[in-house]
DRENDO-1510 file (C-alpha; in Angstrom, 1 decimal, always signed):
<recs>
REC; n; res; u; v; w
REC; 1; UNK; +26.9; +53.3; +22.5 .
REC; 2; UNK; +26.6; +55.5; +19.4 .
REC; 3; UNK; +23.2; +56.3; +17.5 .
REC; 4; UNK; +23.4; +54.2; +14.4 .
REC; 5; UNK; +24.1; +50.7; +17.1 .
REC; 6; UNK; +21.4; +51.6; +19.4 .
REC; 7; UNK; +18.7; +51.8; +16.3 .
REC; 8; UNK; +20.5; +48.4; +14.7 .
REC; 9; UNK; +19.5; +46.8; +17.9 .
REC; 10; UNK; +16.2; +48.0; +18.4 .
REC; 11; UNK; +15.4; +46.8; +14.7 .
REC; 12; UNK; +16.7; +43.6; +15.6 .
REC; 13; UNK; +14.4; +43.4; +18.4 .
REC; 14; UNK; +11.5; +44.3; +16.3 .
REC; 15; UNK; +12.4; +41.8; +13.4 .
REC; 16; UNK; +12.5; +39.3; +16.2 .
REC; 17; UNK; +9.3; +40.0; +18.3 .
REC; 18; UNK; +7.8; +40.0; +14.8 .
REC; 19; UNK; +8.8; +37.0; +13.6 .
REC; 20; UNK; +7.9; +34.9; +17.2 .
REC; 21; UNK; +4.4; +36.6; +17.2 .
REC; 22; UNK; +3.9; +35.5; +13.2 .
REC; 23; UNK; +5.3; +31.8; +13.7 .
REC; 24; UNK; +3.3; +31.2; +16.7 .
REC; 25; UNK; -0.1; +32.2; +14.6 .
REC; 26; UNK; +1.1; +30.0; +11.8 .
REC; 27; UNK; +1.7; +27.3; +14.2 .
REC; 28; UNK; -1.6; +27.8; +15.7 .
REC; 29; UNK; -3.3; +27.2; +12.5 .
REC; 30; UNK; -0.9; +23.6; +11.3 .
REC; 31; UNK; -1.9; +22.7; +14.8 .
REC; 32; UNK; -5.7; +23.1; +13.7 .
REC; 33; UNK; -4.7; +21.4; +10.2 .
REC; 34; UNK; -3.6; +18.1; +11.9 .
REC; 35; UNK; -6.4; +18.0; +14.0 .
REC; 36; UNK; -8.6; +18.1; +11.1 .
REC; 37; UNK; -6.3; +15.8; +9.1 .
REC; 38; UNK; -6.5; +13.4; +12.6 .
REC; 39; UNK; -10.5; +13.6; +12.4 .
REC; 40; UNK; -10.7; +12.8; +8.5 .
REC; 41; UNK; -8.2; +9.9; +8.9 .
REC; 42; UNK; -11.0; +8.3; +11.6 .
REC; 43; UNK; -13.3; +9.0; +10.1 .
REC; 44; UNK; -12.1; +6.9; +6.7 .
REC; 45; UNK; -10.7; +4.2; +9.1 .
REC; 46; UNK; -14.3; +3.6; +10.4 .
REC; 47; UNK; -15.5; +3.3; +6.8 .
REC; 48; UNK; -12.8; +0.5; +5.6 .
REC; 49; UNK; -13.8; -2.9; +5.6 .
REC; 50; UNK; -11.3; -5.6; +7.2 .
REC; 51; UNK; -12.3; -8.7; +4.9 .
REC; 52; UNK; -10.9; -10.8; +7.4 .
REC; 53; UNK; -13.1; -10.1; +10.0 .
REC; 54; UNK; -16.5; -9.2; +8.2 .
REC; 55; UNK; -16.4; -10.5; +4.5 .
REC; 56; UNK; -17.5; -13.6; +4.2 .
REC; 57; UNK; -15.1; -16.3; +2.0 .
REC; 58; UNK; -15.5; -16.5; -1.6 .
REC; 59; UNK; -15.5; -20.2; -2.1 .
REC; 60; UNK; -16.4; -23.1; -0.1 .
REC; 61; UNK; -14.9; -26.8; -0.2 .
REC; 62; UNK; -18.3; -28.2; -1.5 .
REC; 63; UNK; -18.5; -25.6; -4.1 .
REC; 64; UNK; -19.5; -26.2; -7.5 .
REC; 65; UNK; -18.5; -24.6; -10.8 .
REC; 66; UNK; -20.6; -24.2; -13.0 .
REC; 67; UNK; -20.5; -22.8; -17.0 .
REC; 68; UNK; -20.5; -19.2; -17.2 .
REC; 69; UNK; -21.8; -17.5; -20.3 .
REC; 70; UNK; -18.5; -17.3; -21.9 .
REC; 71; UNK; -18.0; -21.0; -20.7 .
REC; 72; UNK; -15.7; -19.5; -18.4 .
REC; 73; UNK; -16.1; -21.5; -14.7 .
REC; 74; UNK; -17.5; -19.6; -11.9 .
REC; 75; UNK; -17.8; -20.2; -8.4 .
REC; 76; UNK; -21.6; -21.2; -7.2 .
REC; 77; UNK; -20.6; -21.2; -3.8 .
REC; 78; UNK; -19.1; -18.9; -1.0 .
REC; 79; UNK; -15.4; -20.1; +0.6 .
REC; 80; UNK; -11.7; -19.2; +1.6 .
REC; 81; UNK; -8.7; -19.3; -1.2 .
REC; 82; UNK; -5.8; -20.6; +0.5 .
REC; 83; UNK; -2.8; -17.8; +0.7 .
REC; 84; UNK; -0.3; -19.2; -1.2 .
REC; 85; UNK; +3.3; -17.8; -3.0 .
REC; 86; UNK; +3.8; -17.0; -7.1 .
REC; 87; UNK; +6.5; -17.1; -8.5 .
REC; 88; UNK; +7.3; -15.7; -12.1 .
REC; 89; UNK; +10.8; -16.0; -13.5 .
REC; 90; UNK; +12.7; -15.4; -16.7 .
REC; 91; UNK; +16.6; -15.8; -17.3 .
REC; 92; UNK; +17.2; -12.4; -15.7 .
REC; 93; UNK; +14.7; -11.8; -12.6 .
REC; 94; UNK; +12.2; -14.1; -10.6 .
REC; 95; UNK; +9.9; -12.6; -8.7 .
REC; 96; UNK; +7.6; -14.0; -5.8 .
REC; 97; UNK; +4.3; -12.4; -5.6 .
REC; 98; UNK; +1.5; -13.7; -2.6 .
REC; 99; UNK; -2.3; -14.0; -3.8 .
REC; 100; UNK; -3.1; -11.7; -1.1 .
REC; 101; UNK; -3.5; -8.6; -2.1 .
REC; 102; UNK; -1.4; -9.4; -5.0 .
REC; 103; UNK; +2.4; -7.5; -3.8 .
REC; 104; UNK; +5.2; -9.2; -4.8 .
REC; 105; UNK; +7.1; -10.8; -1.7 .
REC; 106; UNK; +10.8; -11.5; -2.9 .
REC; 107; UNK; +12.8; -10.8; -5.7 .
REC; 108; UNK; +16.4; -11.2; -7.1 .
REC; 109; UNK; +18.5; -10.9; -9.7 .
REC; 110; UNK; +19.5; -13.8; -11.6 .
REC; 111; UNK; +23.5; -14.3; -13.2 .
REC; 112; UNK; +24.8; -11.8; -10.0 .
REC; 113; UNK; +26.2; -12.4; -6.4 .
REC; 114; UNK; +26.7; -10.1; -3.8 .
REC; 115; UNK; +30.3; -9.4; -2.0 .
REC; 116; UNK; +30.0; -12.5; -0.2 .
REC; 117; UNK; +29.0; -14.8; -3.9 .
REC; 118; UNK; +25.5; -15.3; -2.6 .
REC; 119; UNK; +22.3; -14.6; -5.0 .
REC; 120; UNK; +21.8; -11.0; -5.4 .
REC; 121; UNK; +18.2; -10.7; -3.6 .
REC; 122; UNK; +16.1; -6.9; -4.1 .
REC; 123; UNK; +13.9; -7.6; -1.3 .
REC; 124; UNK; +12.5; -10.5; +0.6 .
REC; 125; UNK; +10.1; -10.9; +3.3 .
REC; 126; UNK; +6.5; -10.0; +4.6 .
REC; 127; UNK; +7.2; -6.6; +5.0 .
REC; 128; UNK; +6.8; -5.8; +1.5 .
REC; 129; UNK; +3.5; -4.6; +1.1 .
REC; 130; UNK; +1.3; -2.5; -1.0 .
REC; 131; UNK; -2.3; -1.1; -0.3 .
REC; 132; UNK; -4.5; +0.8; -2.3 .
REC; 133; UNK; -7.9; +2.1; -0.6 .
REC; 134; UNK; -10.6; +0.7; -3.4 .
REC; 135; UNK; -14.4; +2.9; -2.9 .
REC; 136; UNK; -16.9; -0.2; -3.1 .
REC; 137; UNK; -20.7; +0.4; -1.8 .
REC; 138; UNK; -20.2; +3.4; +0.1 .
REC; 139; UNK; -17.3; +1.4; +2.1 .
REC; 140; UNK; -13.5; +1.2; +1.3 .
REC; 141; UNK; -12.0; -1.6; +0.4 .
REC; 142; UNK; -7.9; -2.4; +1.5 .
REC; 143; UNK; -6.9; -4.1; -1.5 .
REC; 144; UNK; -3.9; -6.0; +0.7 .
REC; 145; UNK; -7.0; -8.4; +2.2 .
REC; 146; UNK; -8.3; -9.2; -1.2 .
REC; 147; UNK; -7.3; -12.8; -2.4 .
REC; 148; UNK; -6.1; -13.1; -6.1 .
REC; 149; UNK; -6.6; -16.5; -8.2 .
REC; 150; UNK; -3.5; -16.3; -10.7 .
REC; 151; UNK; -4.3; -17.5; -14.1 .
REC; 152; UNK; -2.4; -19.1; -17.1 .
REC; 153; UNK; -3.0; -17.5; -20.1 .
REC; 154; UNK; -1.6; -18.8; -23.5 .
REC; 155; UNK; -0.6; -16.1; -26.4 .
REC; 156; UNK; -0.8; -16.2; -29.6 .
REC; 157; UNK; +2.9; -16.3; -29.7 .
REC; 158; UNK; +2.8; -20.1; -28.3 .
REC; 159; UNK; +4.3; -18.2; -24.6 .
REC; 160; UNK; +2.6; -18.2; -21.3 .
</recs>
């Protein structure tokens, strides 16, 4: 073996030891960084609310309504809203949307087919689901168990 190789490898095996000994210290400290991202995520997860199990409903069968201040009617009494489907269409798109934390559950293109001249769908099905964390007295909220009431709203325009 001449000179020159014999230092080429050596370096080699220096640039290698040194890059094994820096990776494992960097790995050291992501291992530490998901432990403490592991401990945070509990710790928010013990602070959200399942409104399923511990809210109470928002409006019971014998409820009254009674005049607001706006005359707008509002619930006297505590009870469930039934879950129940939206639908909202125009001559291009209908979309489905659940009152249940509000997502939209199916939607599809109107005037196109697919390959096989069936309705050209985006998505469909329960798996579609969106959740925002909402702050509300020191707990957190999962906006996907809050119950929507949809309302009809006429414009100006003579449109709903």
């Amino acid at each position: 073996m001449e000179r020159n190789q014999l230092i080429g490898f050596v370096l080699l095996l220096i640039l290698g030891g040194t890059y094994l000994f820096w990776n494992s210290k960097e790995q050291q400290r992501l291992l530490e960084q998901n432990q403490a991202d592991s401990l945070a995520q509990v710790a928010l997860m013990e602070n959200t609310v399942k409104l399923t199990d511990t809210a109470p409903p928002l409006i019971t069968e014998d409820s009254e309504l009674s005049e607001g201040t706006e005359g707008a009617a509002t619930p006297t009494a505590i009870s469930a809203i039934k879950e129940e489907i939206i639908t909202i269409s125009n001559e291009d798109l209908s979309l489905s949307f659940t009152n249940k934390g509000g997502f939209p559950v199916h939607a599809d293109i109107k005037g196109f087919k697919t390959y096989e001249q069936e309705d050209l769908i985006l998505f469909d099905g329960e798996k579609n689901q969106l959740q925002f964390l909402l702050p509300y007295e020191g707990k957190i909220l999962p906006s996907n168990e809050l119950l929507f009431e949809p309302e009809i709203i006429d414009l100006a325009d003579g449109s709903t």
